[in-house]
C-alpha positions in Angstrom: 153.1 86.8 107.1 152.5 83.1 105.9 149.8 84.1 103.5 150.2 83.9 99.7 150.3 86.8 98.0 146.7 86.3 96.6 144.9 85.8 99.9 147.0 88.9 101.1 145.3 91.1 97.9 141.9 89.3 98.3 142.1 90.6 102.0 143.4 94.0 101.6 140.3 94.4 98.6 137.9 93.4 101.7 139.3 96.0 104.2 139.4 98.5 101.9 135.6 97.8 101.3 134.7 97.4 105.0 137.0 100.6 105.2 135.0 102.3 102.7 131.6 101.3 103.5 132.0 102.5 107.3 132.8 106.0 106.2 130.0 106.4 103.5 127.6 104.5 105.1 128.1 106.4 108.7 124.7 107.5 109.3 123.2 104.5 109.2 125.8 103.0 112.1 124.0 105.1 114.5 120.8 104.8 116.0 118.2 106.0 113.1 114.4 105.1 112.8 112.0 104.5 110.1 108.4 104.9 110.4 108.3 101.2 111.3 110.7 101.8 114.0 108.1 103.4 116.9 105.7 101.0 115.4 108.0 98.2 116.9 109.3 99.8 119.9 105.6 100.9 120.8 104.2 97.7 120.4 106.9 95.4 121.5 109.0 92.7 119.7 106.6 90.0 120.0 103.6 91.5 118.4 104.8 93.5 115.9 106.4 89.7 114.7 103.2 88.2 114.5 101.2 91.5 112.8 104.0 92.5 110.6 106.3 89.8 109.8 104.8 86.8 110.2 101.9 87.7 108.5 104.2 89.7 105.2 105.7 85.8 105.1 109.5 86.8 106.8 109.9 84.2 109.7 113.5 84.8 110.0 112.8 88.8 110.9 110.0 87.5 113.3 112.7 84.6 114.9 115.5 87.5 115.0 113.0 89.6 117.2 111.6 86.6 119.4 115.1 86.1 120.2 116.0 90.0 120.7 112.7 89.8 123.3 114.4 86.9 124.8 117.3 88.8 125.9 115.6 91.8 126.3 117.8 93.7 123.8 116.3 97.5 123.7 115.6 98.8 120.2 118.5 101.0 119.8 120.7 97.8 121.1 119.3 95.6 118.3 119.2 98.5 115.5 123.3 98.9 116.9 123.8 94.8 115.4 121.9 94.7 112.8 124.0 98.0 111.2 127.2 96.4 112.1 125.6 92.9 109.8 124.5 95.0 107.1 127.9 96.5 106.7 129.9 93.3 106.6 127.3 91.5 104.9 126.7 94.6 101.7 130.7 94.4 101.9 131.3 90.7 101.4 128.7 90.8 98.5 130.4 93.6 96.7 134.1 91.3 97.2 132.1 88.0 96.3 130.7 89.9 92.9 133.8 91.0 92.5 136.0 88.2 92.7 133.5 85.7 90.8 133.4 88.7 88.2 137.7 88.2 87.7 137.0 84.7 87.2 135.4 85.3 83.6 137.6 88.4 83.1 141.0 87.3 81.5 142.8 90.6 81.7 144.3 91.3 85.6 145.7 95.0 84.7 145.1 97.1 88.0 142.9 99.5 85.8 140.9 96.7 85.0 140.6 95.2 88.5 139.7 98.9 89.3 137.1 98.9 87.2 135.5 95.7 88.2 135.2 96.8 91.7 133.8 100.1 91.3 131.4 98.3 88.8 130.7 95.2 91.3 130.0 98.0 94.1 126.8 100.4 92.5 125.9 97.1 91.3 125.4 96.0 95.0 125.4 99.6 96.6 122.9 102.1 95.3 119.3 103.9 95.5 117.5 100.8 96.1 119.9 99.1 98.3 119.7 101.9 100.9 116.4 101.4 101.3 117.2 98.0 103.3 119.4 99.7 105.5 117.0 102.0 107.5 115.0 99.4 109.3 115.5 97.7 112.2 115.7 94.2 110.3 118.3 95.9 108.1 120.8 93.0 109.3 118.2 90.3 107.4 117.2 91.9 104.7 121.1 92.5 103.7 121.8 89.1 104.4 119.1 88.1 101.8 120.7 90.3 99.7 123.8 88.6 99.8 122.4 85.0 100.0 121.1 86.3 96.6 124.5 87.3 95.5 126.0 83.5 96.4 123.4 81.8 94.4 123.9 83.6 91.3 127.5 83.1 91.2 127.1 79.2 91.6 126.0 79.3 88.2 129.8 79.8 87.5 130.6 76.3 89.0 130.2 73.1 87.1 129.6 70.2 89.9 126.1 69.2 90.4 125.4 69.8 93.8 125.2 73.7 93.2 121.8 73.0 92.8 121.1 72.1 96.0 123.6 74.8 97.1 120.8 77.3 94.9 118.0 76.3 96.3 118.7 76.1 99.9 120.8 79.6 99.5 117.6 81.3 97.6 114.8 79.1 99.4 116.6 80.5 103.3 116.6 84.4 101.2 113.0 83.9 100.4 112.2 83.9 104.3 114.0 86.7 105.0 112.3 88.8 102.6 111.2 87.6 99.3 111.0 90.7 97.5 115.0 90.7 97.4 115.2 87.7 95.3 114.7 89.5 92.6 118.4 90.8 92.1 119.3 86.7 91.6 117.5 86.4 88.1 119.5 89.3 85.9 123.3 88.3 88.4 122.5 84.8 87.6 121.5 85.2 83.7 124.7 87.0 83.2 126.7 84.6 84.4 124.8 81.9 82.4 125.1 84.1 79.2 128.7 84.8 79.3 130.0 81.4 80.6 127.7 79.7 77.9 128.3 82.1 75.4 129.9 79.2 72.9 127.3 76.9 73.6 123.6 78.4 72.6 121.4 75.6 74.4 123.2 75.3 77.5 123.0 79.1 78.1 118.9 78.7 77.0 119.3 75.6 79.5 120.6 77.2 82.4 119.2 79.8 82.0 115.6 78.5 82.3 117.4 76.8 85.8 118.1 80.1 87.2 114.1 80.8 86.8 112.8 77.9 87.7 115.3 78.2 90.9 113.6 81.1 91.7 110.5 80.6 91.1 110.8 77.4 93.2 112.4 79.4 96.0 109.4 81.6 96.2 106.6 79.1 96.1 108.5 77.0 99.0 109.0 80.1 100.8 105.3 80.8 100.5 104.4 77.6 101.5 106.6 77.3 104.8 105.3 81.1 105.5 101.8 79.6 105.6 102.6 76.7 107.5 103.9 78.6 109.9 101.1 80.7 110.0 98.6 78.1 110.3 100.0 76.7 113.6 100.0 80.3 115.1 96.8 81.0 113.5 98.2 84.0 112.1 96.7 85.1 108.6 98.7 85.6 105.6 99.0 88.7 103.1 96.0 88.7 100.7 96.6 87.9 97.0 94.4 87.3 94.0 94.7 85.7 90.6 95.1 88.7 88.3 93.6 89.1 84.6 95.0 89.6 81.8 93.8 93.0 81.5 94.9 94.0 85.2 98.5 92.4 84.6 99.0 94.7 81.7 97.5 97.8 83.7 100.0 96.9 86.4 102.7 96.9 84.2 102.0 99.8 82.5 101.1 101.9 85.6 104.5 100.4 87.2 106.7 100.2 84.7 106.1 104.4 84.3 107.0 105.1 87.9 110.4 102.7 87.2 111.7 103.6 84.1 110.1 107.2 83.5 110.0 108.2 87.0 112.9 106.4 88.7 110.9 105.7 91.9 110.7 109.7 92.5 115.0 109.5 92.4 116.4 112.5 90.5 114.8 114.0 86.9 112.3 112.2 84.9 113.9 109.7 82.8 118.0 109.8 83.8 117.8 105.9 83.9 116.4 105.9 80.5 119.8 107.8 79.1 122.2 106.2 81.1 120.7 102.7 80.1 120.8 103.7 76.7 124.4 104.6 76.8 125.4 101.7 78.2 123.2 100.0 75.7 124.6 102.0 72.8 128.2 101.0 73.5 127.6 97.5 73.5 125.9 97.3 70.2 128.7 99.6 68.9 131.2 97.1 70.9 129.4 94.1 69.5 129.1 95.4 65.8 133.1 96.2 66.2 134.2 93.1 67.2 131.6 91.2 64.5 130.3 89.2 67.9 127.1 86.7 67.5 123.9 88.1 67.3 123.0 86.0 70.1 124.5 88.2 72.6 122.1 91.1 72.0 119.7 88.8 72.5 121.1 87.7 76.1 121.7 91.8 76.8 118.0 92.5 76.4 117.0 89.2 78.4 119.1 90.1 81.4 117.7 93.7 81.2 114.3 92.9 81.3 114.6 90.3 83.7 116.0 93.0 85.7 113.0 95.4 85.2 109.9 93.2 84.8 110.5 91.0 88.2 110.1 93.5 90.6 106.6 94.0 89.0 105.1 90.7 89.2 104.5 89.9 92.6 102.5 93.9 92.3 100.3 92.1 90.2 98.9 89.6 92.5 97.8 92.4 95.0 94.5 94.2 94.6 94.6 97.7 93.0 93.9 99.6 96.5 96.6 97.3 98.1 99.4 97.6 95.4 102.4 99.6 96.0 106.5 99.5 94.8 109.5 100.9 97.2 113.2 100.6 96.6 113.6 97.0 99.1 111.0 95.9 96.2 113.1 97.1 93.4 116.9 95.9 94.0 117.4 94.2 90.3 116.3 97.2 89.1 119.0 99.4 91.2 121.1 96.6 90.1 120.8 97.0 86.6 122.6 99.7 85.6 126.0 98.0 87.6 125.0 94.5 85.8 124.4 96.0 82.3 128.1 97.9 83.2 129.7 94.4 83.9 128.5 92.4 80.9 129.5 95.1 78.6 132.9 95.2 80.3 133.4 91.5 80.2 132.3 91.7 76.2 135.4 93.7 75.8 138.1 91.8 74.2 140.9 94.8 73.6 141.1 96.8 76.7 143.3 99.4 75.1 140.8 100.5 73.0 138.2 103.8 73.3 135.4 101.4 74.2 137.1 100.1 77.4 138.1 103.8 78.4 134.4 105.3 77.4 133.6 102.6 80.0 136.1 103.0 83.1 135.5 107.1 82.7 131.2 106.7 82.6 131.7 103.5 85.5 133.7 106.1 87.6 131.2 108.8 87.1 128.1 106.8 88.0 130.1 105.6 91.0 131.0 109.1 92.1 126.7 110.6 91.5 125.8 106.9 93.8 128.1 108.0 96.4 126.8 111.3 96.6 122.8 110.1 97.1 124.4 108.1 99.9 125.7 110.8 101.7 122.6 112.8 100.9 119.8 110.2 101.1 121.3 109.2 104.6 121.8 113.2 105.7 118.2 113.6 104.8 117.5 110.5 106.9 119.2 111.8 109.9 117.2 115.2 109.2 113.9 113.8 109.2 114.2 111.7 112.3 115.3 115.4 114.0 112.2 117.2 112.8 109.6 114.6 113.5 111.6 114.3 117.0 110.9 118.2 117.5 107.6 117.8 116.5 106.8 115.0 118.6 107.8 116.7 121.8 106.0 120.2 121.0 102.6 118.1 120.6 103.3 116.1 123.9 104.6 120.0 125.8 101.1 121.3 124.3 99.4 117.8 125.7 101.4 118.1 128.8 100.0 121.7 129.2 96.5 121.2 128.1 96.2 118.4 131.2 98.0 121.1 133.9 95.6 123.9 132.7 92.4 121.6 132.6 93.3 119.1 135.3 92.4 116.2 132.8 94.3 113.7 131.2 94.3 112.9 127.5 93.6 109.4 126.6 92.4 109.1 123.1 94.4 110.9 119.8 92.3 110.8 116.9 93.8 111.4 113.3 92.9 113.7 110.7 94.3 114.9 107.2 94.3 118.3 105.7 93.6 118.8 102.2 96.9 118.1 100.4 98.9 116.1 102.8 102.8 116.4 102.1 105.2 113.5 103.2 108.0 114.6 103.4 109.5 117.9 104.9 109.2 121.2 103.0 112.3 122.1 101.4 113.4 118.3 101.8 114.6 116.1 98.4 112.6 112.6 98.3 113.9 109.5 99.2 111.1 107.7 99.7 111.4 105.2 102.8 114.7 107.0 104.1 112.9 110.5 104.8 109.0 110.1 104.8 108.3 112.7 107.9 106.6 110.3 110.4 103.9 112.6 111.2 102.5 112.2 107.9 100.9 108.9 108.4 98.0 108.1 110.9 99.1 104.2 111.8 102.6 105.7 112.7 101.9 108.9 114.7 100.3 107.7 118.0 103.6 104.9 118.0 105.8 108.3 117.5 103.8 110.2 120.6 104.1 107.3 122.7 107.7 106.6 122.5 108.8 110.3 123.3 106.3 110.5 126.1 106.6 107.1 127.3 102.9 106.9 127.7 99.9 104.8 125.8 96.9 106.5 123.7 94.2 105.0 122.5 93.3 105.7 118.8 90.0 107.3 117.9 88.1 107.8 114.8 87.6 111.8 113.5 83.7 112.1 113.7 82.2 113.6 110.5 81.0 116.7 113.1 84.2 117.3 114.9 86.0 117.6 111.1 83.6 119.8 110.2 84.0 121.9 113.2 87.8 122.3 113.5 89.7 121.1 109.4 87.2 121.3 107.2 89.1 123.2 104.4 92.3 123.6 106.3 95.2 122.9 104.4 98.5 124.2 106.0 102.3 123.7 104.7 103.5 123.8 108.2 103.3 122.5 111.5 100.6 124.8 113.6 99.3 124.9 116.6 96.0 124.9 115.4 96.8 121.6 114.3 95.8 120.6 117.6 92.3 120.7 119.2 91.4 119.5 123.0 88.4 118.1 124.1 87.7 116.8 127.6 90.2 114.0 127.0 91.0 113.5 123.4 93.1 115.3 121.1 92.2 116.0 117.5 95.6 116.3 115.2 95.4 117.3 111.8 98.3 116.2 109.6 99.8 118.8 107.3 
């Protein structure tokens, strides 16, 4: 009852968030699993730290888990806390974005703050983000995300010490995952460009600060990742010192499956016409209002930043190793919210068709992100069903196999059919969140042994033994033919 009446709106913005939040993000507050989920419940907290994390340079995940062995915390316990951090955590970088947003934004209208927090939350919320929510680390990789999300908006303070307060946020993100510190660069240049946007060489001067910061952040993270490594005498992911030639290759092959493809999200090419709406009323904004020339220039460099980072770190990976999912991507998801909110803040007359055009498109692209939520998280829920059925109908035909022979099966060994599919017939793609389990070999022994509780020993297809039983099989269901006994092996064929 004491509180001012600012702290009272600040905290009823943050429950309604949290309030939000726990209704569309509902499916991922249960107990869900990723592909890498039986990985780690099959092989145990402590070694899937040292052949996954440690050696992908995340120490924090690897510490979380040492500690979740420590206790003894079951896998649905720990999935249970980390959900719970991901909420708070995607919530308070939403109202941090959000309030550091109002601080450049002169108008207070309710429209207006409306329109800010709807913008601040796709920014923060959308396709890529979920992508960090289905694992069991989600609790990390979300507080990287907002660690992210602090360090950009430092930019907006003037004492020196935000620096240090930069590096050591960004530097502390970089060891929970380093592939999320790419949604700093484009938060952080925006800030730059529109607090500097009087002063041309400080915004150039800060704005080479907020890439060197990062840039920093990921060679110390690299460096205290192989450290670390070293005195476990664990090995650290490969990387090679690319070519001109293979960086543009990269690029090209990369920069298809962003822009043209959106990741396999929705139609060919939506992001191109929604970024080119956006893009189109803020040159017609900018021509209206006579503005420097020099913001176009800071629109295209916070766009591109926003594109062209996720891509780099692809380009130090060898050709067979390379590969881009959403967690990889988050400046990109980010883009189309950050692109919203510098256009918004370049708005000087908010009674004007402009600002409306804006509020209605903001609104609409809020309403489509909400629905992949829902849908992406349904499908989620879906797939972890089927591959559940599937699982026990192999182990009833194992089961069966061992009563009828009087054997036991010790050794699964792994074979594709002709046109593998990864994801359920009839099912929409959402990458990460729905990629059936039994589509992959290193994940479908893990799957087996956690619904049967039992251990099998992997074992190679012989040349003979495909020949014999899938040569020239290619099925679009699951089959029981799928499945061939001998003595005590089983041959599976993935579909």
């Amino acid at each position: 009852m004491n509180l001012n009446e600012k702290t009272k709106e600040n905290i009823k913005v943050f429950i309604g968030i949290i309030f939000f939040n726990s209704i569309i993000l509902a499916n991922f507050l249960k107990m869900h699993y990723a592909q890498d989920t039986y990985c780690v419940i099959s092989y145990g907290y402590k070694k899937i730290s040292k052949v996954a994390f440690l050696w992908s340079g995340r120490p924090i995940t690897a510490i979380i888990f040492y500690i979740a062995n420590f206790l003894k915390l079951n896998v649905e316990t720990l999935v249970g806390i980390m959900s719970i951090i991901s909420l708070f955590t995607l919530s308070i970088s939403v109202f941090i974005l959000y309030k550091n947003i109002l601080k450049l934004h002169k108008n207070k209208k309710l429209i207006e703050l409306l329109a800010v927090l709807v913008i601040s939350y796709i920014t923060i919320i959308n396709f890529t983000t979920m992508d960090l929510l289905v694992f069991v680390e989600s609790g990390v990789l979300c507080i990287a995300l907002l660690l992210c999300v602090l360090a950009a908006c430092e930019w907006l303070n003037n004492p020196k010490p935000k620096y240090l307060k930069i590096f050591i946020l960004l530097y502390i993100a970089a060891l929970c995952h380093q592939a999320i510190l790419n949604i700093y660069v484009p938060l952080g240049l925006m800030f730059v460009a529109f607090k500097n946007k009087d002063d041309v060489k400080k915004a150039f001067r800060e704005a080479f600060l907020v890439l060197l910061f990062y840039g920093i952040a990921i060679i110390s993270g690299i460096i205290t990742s192989n450290i670390i490594n070293s005195i476990f005498n664990i090995g650290a992911r490969e990387t090679i010192i690319p070519s001109i030639p293979f960086i543009f290759e990269t690029y090209g092959k990369y920069l298809n499956l962003m822009v043209v493809e959106t990741l396999g999200v929705g139609p060919k090419c939506w992001y191109i016409v929604v970024m080119s709406i956006i893009t189109a009323v803020f040159l017609i904004n900018n021509i209206k209002n006579k503005d420097k020339k020099i913001n176009l220039f800071y629109y295209t460099a916070i766009l591109l930043s926003a594109i062209l980072l996720p891509i780099l770190p692809v380009t130090t990976q060898e050709k067979t190793a390379q590969y881009l999912e959403f967690r990889m991507a988050l400046s990109f998801g980010a883009s189309i919210g950050i692109m919203l909110l510098y256009t918004l803040l370049s708005i000087k007359e908010t009674t004007n068709k402009i600002f409306k055009f804006i509020i209605a498109f903001s609104c609409l692209i809020f309403i489509f992100n909400g629905q992949y939520i829902v849908k992406s998280s349904g499908e989620m829920v879906a797939t972890n069903l089927m591959d559940r059925n599937f699982a026990k109908t192999i182990i009833y035909n194992i089961e069966q196999y061992e009563i009828k022979n009087n054997t036991q099966v010790k050794n699964i060994a792994i074979q594709c059919d002709l046109e593998p599919e990864f994801f359920y017939d009839g099912s929409e793609k959402y990458r990460c969140l729905n990629i059936k389990s039994i589509a992959t070999d290193w994940d479908l022994i893990e799957m087996l042994e956690v619904f049967s509780g039992r251990k099998f020993e992997p074992k190679k297809v012989t040349e003979e033994a495909y020949n014999k039983y899938f040569a020239g099989k290619n099925w679009k269901y699951f089959d029981e033919e799928q499945l061939v006994f001998v003595d005590d092996t089983l041959y599976i064929c993935i579909y």
